[in-house]
Rosetta silent file (secondary structure, phi, psi, omega in degrees, C-alpha in Angstrom):
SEQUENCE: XXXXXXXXXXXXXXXXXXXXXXXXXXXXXXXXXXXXXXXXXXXXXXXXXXXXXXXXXXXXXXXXXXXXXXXXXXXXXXXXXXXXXXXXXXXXXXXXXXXXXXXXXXXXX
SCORE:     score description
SCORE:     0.000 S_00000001
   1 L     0.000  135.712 -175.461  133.930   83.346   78.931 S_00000001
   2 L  -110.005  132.709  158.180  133.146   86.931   79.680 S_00000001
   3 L  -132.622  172.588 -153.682  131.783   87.995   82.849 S_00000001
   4 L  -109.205  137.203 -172.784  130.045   90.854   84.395 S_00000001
   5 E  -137.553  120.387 -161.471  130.513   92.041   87.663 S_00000001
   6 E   -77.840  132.737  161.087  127.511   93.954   90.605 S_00000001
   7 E  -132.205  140.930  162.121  130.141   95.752   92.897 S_00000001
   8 E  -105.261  100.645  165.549  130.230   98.015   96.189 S_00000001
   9 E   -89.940  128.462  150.100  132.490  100.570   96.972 S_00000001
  10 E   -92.234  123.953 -152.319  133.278  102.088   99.941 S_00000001
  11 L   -83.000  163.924  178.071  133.615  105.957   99.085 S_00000001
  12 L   -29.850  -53.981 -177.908  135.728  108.570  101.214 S_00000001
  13 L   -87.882   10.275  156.101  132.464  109.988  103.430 S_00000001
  14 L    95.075    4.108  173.118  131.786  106.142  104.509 S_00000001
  15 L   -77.411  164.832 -177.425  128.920  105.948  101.798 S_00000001
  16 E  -132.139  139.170  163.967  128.741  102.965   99.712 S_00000001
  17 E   -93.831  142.058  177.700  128.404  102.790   96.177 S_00000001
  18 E  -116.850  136.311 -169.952  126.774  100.312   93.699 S_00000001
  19 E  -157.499  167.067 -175.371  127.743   99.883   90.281 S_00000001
  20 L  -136.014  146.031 -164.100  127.906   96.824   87.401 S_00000001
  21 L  -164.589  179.124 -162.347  130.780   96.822   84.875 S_00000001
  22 L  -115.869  -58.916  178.308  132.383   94.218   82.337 S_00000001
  23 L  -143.340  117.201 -133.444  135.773   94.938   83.828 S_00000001
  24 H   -92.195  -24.889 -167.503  135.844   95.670   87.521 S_00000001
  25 H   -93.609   14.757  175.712  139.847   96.431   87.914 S_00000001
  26 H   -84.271  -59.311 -154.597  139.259   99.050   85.207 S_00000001
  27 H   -91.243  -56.019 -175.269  136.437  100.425   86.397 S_00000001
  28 H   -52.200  -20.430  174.156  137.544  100.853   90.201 S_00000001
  29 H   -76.067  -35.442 -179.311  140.354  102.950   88.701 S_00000001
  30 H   -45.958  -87.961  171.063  137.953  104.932   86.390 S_00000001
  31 H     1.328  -76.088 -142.473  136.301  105.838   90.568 S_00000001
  32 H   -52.467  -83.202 -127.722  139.678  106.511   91.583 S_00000001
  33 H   -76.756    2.297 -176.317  140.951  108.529   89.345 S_00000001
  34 L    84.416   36.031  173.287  137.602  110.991   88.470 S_00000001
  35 L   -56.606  -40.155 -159.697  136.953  109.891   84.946 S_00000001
  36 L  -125.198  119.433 -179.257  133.422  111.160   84.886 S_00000001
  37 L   -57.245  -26.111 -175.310  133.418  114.625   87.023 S_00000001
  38 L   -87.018    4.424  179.717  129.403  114.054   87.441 S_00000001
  39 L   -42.806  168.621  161.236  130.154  110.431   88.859 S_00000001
  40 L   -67.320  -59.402 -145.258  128.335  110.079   92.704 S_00000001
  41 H   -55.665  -36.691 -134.907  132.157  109.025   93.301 S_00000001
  42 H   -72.795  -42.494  168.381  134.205  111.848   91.682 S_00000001
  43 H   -75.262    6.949  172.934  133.551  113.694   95.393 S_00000001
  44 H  -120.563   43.085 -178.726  134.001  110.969   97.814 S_00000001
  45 L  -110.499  149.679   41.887  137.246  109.568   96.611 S_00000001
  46 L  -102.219  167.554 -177.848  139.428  107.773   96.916 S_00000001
  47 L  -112.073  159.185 -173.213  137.127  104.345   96.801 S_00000001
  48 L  -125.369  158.064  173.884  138.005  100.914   98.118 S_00000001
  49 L   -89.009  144.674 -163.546  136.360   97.926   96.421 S_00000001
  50 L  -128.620  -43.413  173.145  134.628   96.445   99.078 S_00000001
  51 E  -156.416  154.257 -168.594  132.457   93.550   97.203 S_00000001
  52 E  -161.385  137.187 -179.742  132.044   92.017   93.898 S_00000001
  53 E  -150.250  115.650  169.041  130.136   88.845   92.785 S_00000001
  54 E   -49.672  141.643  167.078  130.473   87.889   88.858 S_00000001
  55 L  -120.458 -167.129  169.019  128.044   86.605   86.206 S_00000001
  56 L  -164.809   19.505  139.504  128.334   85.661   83.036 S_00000001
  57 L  -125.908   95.783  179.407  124.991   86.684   81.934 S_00000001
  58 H    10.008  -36.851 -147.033  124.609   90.541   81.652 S_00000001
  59 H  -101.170  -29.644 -168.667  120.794   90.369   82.666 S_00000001
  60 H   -81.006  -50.541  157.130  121.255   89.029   85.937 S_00000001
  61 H    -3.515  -92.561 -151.762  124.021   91.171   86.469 S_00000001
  62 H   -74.326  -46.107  174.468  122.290   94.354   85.898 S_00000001
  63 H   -37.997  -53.366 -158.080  118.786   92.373   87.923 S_00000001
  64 H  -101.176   -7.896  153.883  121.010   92.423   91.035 S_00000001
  65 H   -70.910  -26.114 -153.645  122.521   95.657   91.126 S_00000001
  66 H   -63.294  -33.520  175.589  119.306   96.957   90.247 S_00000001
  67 L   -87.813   20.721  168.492  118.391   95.334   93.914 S_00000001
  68 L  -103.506  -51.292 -167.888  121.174   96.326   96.017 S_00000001
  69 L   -67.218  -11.935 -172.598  121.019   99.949   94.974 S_00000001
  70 L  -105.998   26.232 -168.463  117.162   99.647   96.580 S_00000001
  71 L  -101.614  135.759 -166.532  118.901   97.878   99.913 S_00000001
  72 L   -94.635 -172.105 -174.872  119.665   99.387  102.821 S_00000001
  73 H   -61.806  -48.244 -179.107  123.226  100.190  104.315 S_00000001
  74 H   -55.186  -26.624  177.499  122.609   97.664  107.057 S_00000001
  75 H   -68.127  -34.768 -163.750  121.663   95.121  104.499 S_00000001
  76 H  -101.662  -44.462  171.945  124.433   95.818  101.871 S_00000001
  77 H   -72.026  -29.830  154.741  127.088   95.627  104.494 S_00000001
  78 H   -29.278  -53.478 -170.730  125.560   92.418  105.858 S_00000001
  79 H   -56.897  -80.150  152.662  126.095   91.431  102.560 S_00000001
  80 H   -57.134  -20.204  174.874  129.825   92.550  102.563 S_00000001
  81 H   -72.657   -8.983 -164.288  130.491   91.017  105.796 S_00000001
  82 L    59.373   35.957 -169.275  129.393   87.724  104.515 S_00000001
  83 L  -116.972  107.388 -177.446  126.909   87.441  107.288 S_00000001
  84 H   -98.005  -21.766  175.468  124.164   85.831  105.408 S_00000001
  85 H   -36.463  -72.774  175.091  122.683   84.680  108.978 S_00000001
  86 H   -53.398  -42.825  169.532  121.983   88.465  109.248 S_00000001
  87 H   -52.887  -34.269 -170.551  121.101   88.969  105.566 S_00000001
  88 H  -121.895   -0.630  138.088  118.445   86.884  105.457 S_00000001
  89 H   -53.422  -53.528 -177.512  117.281   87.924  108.779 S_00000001
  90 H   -56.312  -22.673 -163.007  117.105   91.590  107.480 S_00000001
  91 L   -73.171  -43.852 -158.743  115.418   89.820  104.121 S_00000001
  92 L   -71.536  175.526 -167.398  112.548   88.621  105.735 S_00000001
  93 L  -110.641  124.316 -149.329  109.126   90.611  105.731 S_00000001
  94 L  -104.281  -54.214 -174.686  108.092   92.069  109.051 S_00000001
  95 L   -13.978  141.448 -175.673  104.620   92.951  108.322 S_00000001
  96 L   -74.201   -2.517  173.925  101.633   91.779  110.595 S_00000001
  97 L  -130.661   27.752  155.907   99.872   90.187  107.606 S_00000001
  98 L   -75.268  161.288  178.335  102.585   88.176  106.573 S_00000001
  99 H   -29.717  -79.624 -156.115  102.457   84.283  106.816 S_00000001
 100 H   -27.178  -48.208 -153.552  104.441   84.295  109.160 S_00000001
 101 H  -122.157   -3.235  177.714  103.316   86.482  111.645 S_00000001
 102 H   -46.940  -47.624  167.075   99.447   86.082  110.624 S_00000001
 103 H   -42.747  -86.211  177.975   98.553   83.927  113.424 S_00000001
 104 H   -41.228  -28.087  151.126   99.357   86.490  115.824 S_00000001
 105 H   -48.260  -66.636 -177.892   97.758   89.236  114.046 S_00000001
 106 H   -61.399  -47.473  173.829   94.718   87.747  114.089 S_00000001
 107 L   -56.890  -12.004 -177.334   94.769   86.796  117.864 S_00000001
 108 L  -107.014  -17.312 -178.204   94.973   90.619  118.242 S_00000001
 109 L  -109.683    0.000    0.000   91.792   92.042  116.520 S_00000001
């Protein structure tokens, strides 16, 4: 079975990178070692793998990096910390005319 793997590095200058690959101990060296001089990475290195979570269908893969790369640092280190408590605090939607929070909205106009 082949799988595909959404990963996060942390780079040199404390930024974190997101990236999706086929084969992840390959590809963290590819980071390393500057294969592509126009990478984000090729200037922050060296990189540490930080997180990685597998598929084994391409689509989803490539779905969930697409939504990490729009995530913020505190969220994507939640995320590495394995503090889903926090994760899915940060997840929810703070607006005043969400469900949630509707009631109280309304009590204000």
């Amino acid at each position: 079975m082949k799988f595909y793997y959404v990963y996060i590095l942390l780079c040199n200058d404390d930024s974190l990178y997101v990236g999706v690959t086929s084969d992840i101990d390959r590809r963290v060296i590819e980071h390393n070692v500057g294969k592509y001089p126009e990478a984000y990475t090729n200037s922050r290195r060296p990189v540490t793998l930080v997180f990685y979570q597998d598929f084994t269908d391409p689509n989803q893969a490539i779905e969930f990096e697409k939504k990490l790369k729009k995530w913020s640092r505190v969220k994507k280190q939640a995320l590495i910390d394995g503090n889903f408590d926090k994760l899915q605090d940060l997840s929810e939607c703070r607006n005043a005319t969400h469900h949630k929070y509707k009631s109280d909205f309304e009590d204000i106009e």
